[in-house]
N, C-alpha and C positions, 0 to 999 in steps of 0.2 A: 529134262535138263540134266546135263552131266553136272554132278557132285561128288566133293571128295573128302573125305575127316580129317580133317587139319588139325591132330589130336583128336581132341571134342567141340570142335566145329566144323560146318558143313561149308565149305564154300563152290560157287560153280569155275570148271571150266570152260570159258568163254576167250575167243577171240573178238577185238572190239566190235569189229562187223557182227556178230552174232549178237551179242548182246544188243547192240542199235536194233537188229532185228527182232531180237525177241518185244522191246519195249516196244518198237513200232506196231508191234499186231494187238500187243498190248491195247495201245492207244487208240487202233483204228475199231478193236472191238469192244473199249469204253471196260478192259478187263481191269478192277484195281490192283495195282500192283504196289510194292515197295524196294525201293533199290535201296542197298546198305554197300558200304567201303571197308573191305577189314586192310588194317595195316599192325604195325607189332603194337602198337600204344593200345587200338582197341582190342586187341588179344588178350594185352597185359589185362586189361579191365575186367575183360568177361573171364577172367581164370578166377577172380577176385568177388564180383560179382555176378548168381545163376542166374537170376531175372534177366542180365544184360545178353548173358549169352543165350538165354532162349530166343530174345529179340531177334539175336542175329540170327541162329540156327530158322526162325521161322520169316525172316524175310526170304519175296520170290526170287531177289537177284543177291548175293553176297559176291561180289567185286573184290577182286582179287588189286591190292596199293603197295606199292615197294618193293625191294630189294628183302625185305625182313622175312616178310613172308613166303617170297620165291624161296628162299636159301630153305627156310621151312619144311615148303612142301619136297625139297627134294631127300632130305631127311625120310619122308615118310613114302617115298616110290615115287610119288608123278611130280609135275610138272606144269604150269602154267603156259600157254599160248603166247600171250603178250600180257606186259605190264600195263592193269586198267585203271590208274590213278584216276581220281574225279575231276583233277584239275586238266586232266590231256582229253579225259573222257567226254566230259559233256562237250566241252567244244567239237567232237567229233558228233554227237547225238546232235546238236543243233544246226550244224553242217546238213547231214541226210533230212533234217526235218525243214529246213529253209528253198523248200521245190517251191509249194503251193500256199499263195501268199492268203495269210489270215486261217490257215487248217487248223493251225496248233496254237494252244496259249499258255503260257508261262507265270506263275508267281514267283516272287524272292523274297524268303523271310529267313532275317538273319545279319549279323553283323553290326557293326556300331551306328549310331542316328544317320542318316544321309549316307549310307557306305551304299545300302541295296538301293537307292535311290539313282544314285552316279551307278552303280551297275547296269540298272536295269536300261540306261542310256545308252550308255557304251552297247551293250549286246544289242539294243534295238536298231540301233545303224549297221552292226555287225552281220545280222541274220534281221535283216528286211521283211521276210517272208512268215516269220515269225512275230505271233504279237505279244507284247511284254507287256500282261496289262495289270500286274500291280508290284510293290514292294514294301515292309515294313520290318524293320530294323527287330534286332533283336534283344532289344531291352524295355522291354514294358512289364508294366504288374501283373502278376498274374490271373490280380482279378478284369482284364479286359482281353482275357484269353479267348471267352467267349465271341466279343467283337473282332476278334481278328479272323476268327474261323468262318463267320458268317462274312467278313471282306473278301476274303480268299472265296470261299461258295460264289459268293455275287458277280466274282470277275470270271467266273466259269470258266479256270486254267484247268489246262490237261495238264499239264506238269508243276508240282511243287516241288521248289528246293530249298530247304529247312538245311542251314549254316549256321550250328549251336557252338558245334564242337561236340568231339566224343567226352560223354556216352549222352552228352544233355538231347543233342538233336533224335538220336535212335527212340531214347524214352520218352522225350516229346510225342512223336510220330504214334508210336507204339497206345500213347493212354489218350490220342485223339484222331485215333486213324479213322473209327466209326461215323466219324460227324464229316469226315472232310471228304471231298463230292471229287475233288482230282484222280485221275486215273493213274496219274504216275505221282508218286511220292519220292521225293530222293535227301539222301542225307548228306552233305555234302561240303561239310567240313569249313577250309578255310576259302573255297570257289567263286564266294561273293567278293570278299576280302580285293580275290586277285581281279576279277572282273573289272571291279570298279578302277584298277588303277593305282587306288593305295597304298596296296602290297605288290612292288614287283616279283615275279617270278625269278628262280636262278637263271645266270647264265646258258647257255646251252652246251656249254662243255659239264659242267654240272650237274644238269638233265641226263646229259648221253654217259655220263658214269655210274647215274643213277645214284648220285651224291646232294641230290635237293634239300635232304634233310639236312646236311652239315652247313650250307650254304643261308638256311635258315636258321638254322642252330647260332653262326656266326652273327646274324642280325636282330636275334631276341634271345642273346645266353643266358640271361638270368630265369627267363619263360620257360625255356626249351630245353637246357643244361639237362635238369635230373630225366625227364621226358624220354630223350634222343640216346645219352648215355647210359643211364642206370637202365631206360627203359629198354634199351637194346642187350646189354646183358640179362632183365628177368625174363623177356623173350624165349631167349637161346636155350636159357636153361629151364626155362618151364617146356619148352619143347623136348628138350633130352630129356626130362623125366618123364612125358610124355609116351615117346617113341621107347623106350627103354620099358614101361607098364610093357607096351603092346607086343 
């Protein structure tokens, strides 16, 4: 798989097709795998923290999210294929995996009480062919972390999507990868959120300027404010000091 050091992390170059494809052989060969999103927030993190960036560096897919990190990679020579946000991306994954009805099966874990619940609805009329056969929110103790692993085991999903938010969902994954029997693991941010409905997505003129984050930014600025701004300027310039080392 093509990779390339985005400073000091590795992320692949993949066009979305490709990627669908890698997961699918993935999937059909029961290979474990883990899908990770870098965007500039989880950049800013793993410059910050080395345990999170080894996370990243040793997941098998590192997915290239935003405008943040294009602008990035061209800083350091290449280039990105397409933009593989998780919110445009799975739905393209669930798309090629909705042929052969009951092949594949899905968990959702993550988001507030009843959010993965109303998700895992919406997508199970969406992708027919696909069976959505659990969900649980992401705020329980952590002493019943063990029961959730053995629910997930039980609904025998080939795909788990763990929606913590950066960096909780990575480090989740990361210190309970061994136990969990799913092929595909993915981390996937705010995906449930929008799934269910709760959260609408931007506009589409918003989307196509690749301006989603301002558009979000406008609808939770006291959440997003330092995040989106401050977080966009440490970005830039942890990458100039970066590329300037090298």
């Amino acid at each position: 798989m093509d990779k390339k050091w985005l400073g000091n992390i590795k992320v692949n170059i993949l066009s979305s097709k490709e990627a669908v494809t890698y997961i699918k052989e993935k999937l059909d060969k029961r290979i474990l795998s883990d899908v990770f999103f870098l965007n500039d927030h989880g950049y800013n993190i793993a410059q910050k923290d080395s345990a999170y960036r080894d996370m990243l560096n040793q997941a098998d897919l590192l997915l290239n999210d935003g405008i943040g990190i294009e602008m990035g990679a061209k800083l350091f020579g290449f280039s990105f294929k397409e933009n593989l946000n998780g919110t445009d991306f799975i739905p393209a994954l669930f798309q090629s995996l909705n042929v052969e009805k009951g092949h594949y099966r899905v968990f959702l874990l993550g988001a507030k009480p009843g959010v993965a619940q109303k998700a895992q609805e919406r997508l199970q009329k969406t992708y027919p062919n696909i069976l959505f056969v659990g969900s649980q929110d992401g705020y329980f103790p952590k002493e019943n972390t063990e029961n959730i692993i053995e629910q997930i085991n039980m609904s025998q999903a080939d795909i788990l999507l763990v929606g913590f938010g950066m960096p909780l969902q990575e480090q989740w994954i990361n210190e309970h990868r061994s136990k969990l029997k799913s092929t595909i693991t993915m981390a996937v941010g705010a995906f449930i959120d929008f799934s269910s409905g709760n959260v609408p997505r931007a506009p589409k003129i918003f989307r196509d300027l690749r301006l989603e984050w301002l558009y979000r930014m406008g609808k939770e600025p006291r959440r997003l404010w330092k995040r989106n701004v401050v977080g966009h300027f440490a970005f830039f310039y942890s990458i100039y000091k970066q590329r300037k080392r090298k």
